[in-house]
N, CA, C and O atoms as CSV, one atom per row, in Angstrom:
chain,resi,resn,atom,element,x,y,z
A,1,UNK,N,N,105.878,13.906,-151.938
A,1,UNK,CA,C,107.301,14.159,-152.077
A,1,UNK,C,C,107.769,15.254,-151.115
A,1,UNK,O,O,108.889,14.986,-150.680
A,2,UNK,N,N,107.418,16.062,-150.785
A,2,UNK,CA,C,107.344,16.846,-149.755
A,2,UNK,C,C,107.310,16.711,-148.576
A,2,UNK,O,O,107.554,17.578,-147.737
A,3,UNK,N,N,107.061,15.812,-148.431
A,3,UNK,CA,C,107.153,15.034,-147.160
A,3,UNK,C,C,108.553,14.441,-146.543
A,3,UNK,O,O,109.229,14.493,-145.515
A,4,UNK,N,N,108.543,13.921,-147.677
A,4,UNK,CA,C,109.851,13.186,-148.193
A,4,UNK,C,C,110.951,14.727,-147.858
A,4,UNK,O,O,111.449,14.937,-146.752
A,5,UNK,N,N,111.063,15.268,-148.571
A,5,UNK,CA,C,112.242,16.844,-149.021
A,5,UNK,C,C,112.341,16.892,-146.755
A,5,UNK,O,O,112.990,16.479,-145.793
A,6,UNK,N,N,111.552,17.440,-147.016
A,6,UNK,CA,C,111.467,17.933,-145.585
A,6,UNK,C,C,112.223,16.618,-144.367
A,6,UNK,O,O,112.999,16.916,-143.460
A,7,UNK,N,N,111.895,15.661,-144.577
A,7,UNK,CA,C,112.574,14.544,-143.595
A,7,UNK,C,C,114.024,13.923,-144.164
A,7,UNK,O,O,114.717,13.003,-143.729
A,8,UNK,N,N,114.165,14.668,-145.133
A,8,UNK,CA,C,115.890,14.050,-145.621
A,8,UNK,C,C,116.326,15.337,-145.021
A,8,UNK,O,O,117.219,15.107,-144.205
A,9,UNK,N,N,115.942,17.068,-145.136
A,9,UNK,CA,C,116.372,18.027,-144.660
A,9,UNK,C,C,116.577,17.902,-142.959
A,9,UNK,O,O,117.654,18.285,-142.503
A,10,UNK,N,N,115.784,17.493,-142.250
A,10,UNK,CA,C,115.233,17.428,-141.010
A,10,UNK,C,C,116.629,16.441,-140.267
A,10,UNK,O,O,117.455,16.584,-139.366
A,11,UNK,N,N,116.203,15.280,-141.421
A,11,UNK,CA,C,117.238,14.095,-140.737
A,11,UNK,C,C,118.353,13.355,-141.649
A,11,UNK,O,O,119.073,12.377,-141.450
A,12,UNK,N,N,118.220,14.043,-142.488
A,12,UNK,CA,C,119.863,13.278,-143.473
A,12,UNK,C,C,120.736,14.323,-143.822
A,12,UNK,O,O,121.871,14.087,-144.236
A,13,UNK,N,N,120.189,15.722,-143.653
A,13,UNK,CA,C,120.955,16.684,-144.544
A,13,UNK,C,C,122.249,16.942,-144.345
A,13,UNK,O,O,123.137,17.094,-145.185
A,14,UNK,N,N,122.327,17.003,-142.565
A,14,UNK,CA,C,123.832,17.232,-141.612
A,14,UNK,C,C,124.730,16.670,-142.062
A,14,UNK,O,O,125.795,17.284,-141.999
A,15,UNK,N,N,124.754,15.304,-142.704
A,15,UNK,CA,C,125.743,14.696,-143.173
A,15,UNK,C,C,125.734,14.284,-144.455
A,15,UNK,O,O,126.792,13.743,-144.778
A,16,UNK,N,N,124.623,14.369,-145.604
A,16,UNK,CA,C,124.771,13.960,-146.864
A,16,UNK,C,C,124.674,15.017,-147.245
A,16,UNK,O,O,124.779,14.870,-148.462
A,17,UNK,N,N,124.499,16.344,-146.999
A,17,UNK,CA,C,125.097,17.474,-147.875
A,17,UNK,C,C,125.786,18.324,-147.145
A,17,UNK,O,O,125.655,18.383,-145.922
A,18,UNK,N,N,126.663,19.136,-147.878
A,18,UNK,CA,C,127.201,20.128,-148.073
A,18,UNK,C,C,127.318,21.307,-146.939
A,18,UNK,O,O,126.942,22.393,-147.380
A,19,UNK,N,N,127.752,21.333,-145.585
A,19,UNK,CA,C,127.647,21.986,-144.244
A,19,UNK,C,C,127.756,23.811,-145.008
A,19,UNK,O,O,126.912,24.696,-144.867
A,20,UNK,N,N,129.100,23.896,-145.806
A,20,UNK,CA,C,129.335,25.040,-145.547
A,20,UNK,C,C,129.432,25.293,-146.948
A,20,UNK,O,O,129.583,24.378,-147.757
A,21,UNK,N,N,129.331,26.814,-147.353
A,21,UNK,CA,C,128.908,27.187,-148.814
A,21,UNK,C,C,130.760,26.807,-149.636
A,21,UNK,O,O,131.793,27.080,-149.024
A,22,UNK,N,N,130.755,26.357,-150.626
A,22,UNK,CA,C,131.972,26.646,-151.598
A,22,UNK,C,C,132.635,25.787,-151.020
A,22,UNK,O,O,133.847,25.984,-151.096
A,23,UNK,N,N,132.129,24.341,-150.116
A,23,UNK,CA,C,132.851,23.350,-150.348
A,23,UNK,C,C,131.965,22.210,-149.727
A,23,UNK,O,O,131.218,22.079,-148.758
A,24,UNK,N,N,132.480,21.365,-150.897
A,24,UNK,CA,C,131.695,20.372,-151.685
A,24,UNK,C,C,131.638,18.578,-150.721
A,24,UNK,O,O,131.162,17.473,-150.981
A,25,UNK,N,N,132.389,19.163,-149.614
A,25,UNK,CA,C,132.398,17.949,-149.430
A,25,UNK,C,C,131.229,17.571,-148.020
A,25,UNK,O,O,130.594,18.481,-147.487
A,26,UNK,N,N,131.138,16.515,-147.697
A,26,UNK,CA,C,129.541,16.010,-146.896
A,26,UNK,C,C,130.699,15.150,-145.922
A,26,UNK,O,O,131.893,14.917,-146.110
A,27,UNK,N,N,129.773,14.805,-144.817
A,27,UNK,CA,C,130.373,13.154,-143.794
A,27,UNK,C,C,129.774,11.894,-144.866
A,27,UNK,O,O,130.668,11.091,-145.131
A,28,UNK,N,N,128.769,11.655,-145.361
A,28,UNK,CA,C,128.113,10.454,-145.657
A,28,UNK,C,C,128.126,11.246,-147.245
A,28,UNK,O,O,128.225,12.434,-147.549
A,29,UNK,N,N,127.999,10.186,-147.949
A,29,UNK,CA,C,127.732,10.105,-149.407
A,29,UNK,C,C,126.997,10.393,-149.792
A,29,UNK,O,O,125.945,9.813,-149.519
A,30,UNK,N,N,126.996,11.547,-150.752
A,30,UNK,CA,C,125.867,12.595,-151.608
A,30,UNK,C,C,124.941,11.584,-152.150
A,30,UNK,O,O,125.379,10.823,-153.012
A,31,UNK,N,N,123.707,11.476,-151.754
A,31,UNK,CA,C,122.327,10.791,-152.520
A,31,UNK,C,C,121.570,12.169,-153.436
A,31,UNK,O,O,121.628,13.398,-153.487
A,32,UNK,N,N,120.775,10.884,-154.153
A,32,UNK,CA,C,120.879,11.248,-155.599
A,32,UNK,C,C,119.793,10.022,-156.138
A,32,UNK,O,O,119.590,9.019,-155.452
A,33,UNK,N,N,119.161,10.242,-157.401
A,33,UNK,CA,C,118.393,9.172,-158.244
A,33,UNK,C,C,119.235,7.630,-158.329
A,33,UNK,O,O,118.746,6.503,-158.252
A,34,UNK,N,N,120.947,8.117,-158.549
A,34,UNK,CA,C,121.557,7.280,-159.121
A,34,UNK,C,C,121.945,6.559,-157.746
A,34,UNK,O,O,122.723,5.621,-157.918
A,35,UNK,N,N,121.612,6.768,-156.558
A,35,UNK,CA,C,122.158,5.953,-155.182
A,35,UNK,C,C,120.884,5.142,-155.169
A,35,UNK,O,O,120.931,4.005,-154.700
A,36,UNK,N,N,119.407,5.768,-155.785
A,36,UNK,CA,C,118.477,4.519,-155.055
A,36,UNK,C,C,117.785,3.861,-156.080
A,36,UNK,O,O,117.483,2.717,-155.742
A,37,UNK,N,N,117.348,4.231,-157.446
A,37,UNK,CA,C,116.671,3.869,-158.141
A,37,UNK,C,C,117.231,2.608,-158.543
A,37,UNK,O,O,118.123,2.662,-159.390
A,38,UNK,N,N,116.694,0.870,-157.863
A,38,UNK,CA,C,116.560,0.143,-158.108
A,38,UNK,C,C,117.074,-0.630,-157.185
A,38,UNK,O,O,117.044,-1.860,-157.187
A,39,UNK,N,N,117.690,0.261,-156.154
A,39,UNK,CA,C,117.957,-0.066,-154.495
A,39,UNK,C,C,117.253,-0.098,-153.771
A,39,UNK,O,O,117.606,-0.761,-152.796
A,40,UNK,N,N,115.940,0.487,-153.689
A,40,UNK,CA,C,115.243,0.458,-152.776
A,40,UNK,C,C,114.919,0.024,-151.955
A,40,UNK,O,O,114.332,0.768,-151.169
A,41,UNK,N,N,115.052,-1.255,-151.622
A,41,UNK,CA,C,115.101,-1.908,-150.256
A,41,UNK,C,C,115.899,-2.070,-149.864
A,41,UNK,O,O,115.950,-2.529,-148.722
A,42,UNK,N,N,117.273,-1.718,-150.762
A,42,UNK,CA,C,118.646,-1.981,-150.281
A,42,UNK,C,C,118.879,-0.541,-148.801
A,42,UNK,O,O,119.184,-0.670,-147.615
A,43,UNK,N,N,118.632,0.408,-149.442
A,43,UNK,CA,C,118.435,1.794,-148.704
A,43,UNK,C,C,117.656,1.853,-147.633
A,43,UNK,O,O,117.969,2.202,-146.494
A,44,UNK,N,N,115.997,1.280,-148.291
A,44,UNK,CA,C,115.262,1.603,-146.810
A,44,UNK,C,C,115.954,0.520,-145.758
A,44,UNK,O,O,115.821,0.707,-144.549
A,45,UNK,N,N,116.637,-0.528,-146.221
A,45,UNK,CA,C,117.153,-1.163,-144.577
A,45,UNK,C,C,118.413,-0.158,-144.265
A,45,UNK,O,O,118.919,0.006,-143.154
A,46,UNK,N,N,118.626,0.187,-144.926
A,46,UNK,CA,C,119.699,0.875,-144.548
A,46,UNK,C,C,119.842,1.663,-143.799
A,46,UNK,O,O,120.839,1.780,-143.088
A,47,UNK,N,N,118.379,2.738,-143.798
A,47,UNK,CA,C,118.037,3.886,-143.423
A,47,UNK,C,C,117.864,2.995,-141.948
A,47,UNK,O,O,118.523,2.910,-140.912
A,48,UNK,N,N,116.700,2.438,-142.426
A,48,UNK,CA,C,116.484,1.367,-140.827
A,48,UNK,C,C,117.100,1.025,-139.936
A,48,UNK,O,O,116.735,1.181,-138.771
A,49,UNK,N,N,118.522,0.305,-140.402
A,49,UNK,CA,C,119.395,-0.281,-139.564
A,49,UNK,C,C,120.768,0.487,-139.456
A,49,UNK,O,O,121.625,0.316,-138.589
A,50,UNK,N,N,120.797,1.257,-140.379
A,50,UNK,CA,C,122.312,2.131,-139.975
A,50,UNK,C,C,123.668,1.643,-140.293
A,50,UNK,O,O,123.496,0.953,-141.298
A,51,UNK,N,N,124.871,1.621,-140.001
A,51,UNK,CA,C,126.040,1.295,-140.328
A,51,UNK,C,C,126.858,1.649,-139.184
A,51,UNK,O,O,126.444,2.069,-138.103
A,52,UNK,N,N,128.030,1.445,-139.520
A,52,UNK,CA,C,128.957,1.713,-137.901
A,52,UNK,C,C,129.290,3.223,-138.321
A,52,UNK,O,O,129.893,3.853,-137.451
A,53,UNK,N,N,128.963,3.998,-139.656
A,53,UNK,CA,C,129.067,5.373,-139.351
A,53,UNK,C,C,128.310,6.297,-139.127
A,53,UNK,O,O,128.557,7.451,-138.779
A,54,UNK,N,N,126.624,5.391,-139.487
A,54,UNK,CA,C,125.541,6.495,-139.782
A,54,UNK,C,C,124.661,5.375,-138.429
A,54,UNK,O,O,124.984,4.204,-138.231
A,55,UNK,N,N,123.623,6.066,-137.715
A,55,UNK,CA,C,122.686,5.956,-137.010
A,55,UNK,C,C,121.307,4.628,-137.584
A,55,UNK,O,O,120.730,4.762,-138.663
A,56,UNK,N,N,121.247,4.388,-137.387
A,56,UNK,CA,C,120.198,4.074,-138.074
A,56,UNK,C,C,118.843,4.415,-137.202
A,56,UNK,O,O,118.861,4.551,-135.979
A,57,UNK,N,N,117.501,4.548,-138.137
A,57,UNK,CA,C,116.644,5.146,-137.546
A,57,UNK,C,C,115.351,4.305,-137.619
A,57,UNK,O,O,114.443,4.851,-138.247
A,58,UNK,N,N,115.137,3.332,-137.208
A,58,UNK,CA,C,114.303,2.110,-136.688
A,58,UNK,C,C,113.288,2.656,-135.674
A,58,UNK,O,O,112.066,2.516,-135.729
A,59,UNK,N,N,114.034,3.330,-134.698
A,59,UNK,CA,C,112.679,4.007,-133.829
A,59,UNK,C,C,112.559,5.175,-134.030
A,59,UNK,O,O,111.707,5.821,-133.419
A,60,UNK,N,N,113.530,5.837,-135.099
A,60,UNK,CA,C,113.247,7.416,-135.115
A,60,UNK,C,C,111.904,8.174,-136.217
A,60,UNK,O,O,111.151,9.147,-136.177
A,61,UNK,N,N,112.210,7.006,-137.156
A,61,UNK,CA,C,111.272,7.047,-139.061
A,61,UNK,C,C,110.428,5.932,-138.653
A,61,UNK,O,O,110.558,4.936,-137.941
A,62,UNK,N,N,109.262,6.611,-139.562
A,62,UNK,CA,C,107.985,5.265,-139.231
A,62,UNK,C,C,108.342,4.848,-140.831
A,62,UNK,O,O,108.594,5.769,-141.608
A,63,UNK,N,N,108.362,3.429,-141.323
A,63,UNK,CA,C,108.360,2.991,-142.350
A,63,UNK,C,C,108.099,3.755,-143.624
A,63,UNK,O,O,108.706,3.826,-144.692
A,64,UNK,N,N,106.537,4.532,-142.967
A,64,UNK,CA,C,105.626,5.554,-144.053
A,64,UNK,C,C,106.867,6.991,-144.422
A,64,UNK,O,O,106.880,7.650,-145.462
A,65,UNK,N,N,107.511,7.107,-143.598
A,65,UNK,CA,C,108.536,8.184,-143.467
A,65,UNK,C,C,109.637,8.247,-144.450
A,65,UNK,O,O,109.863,9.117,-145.292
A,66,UNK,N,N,110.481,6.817,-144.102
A,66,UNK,CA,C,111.695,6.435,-144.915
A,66,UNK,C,C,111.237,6.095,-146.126
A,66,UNK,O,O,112.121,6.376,-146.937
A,67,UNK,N,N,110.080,5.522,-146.789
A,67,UNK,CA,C,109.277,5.576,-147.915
A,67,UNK,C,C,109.712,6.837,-148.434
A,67,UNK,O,O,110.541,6.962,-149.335
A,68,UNK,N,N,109.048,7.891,-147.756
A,68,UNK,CA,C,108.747,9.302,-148.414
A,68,UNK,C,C,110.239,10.016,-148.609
A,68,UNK,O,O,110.567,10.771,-149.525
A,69,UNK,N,N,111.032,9.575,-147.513
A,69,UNK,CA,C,112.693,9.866,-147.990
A,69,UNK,C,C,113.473,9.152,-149.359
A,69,UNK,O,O,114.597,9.280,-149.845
A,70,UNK,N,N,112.654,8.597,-149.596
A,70,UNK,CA,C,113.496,7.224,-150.561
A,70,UNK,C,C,112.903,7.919,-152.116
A,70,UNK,O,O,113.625,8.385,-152.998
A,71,UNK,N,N,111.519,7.831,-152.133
A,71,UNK,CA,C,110.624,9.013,-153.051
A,71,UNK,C,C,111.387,9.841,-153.793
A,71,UNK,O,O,111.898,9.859,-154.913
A,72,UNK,N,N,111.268,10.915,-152.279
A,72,UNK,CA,C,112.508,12.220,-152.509
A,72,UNK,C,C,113.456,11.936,-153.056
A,72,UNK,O,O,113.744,12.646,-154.020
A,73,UNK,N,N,114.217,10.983,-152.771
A,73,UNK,CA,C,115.709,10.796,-153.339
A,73,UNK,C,C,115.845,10.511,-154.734
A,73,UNK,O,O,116.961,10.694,-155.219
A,74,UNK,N,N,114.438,9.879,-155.866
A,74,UNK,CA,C,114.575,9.282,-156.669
A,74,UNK,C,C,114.356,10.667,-157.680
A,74,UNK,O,O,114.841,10.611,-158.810
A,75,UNK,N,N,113.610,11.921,-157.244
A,75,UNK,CA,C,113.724,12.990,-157.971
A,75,UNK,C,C,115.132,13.626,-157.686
A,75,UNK,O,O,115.456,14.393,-158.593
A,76,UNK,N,N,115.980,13.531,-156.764
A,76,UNK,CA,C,116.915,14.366,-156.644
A,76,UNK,C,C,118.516,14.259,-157.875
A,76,UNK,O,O,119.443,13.489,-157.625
A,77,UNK,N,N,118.509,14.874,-158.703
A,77,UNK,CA,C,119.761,14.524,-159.580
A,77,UNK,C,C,120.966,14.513,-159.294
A,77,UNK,O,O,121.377,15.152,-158.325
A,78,UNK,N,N,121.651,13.903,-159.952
A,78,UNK,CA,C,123.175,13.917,-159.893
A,78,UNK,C,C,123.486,15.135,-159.821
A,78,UNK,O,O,122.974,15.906,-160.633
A,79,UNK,N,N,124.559,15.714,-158.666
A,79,UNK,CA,C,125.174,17.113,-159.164
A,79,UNK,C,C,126.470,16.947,-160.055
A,79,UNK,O,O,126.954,15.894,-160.469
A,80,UNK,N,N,126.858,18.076,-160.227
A,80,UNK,CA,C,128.131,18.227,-161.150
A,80,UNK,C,C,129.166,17.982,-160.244
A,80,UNK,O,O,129.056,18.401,-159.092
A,81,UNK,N,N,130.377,17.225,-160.681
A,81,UNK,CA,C,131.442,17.398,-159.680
A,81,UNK,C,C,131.873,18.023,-159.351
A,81,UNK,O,O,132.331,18.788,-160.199
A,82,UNK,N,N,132.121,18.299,-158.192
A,82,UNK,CA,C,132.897,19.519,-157.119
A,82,UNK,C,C,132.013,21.120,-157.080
A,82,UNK,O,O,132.432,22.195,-156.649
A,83,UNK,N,N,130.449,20.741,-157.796
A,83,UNK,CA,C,129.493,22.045,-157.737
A,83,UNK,C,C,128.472,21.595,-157.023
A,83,UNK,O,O,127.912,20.528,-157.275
A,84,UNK,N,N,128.147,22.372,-156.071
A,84,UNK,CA,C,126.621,21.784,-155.753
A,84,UNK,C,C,125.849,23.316,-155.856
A,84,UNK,O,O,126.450,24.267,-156.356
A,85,UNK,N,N,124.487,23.445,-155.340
A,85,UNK,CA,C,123.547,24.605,-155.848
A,85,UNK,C,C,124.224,25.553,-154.852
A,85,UNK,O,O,124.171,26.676,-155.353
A,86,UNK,N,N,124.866,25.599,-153.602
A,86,UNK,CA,C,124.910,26.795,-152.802
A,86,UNK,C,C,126.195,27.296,-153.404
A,86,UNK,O,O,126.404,28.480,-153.141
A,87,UNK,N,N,127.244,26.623,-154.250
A,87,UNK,CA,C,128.427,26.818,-154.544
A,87,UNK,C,C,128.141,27.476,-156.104
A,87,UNK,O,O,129.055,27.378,-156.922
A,88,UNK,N,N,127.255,27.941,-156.382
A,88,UNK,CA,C,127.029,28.302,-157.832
A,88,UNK,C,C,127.369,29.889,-157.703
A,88,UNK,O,O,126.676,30.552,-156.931
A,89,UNK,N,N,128.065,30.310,-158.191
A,89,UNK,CA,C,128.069,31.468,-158.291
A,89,UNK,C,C,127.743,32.185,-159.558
A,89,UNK,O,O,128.193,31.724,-160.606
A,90,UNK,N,N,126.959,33.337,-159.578
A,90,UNK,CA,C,126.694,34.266,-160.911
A,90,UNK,C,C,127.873,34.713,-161.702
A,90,UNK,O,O,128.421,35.726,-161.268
A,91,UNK,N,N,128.335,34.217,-162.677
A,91,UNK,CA,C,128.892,34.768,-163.513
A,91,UNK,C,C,129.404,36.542,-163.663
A,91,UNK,O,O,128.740,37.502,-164.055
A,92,UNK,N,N,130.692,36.479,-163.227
A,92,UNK,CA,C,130.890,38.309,-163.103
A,92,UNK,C,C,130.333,38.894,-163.978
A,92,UNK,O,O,129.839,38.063,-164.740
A,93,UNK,N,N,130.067,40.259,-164.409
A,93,UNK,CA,C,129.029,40.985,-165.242
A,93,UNK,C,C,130.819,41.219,-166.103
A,93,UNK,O,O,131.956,41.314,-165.641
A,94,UNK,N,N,130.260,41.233,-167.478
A,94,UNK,CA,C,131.663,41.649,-168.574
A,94,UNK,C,C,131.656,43.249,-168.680
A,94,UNK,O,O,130.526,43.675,-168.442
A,95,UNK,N,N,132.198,43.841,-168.848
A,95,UNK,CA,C,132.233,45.087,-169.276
A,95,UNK,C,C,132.636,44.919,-171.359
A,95,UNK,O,O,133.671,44.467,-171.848
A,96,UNK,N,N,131.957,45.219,-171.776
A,96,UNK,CA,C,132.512,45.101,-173.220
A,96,UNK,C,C,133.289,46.432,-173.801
A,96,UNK,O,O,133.760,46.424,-174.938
């Protein structure tokens, strides 16, 4: 799975997450458990062949690669709407 983390960071992250802290929005659509689990071949061609907005990476990912991206994706959870982890902020301290 690690393998996996590292090649969605490497090569999906720029556009399926989150560029800048405290806003939520991506170029390509936030993946997640709920984008692949039971897609899976729907995705790895996907990854493969690309779309007219995203690249596809046929000579870039060896099969064994986009596997290990697809993996990754099936641990990754749904976030909360309009929160993702860099947008979390600590709770101000109360004074009582």
């Amino acid at each position: 799975m690690l393998e996996g983390k590292g090649m969605y960071q490497q090569r999906c992250a720029v556009c399926h997450l989150p560029l800048v802290v405290d806003d939520d929005r991506t170029y390509g659509p936030k993946l997640n458990t709920e984008t692949v689990i039971g897609r899976e071949d729907i995705i790895r061609e996907f990854i493969r062949l690309g779309s007219l907005r995203m690249p596809g990476f046929q000579y870039g990912l060896r099969a064994e690669e986009i596997d290990n991206i697809i993996e990754y994706l099936k641990t990754v959870p749904k976030a909360e709407p309009g929160r993702t982890e860099s947008s979390r902020r600590p709770e101000p301290a109360r004074e009582d």
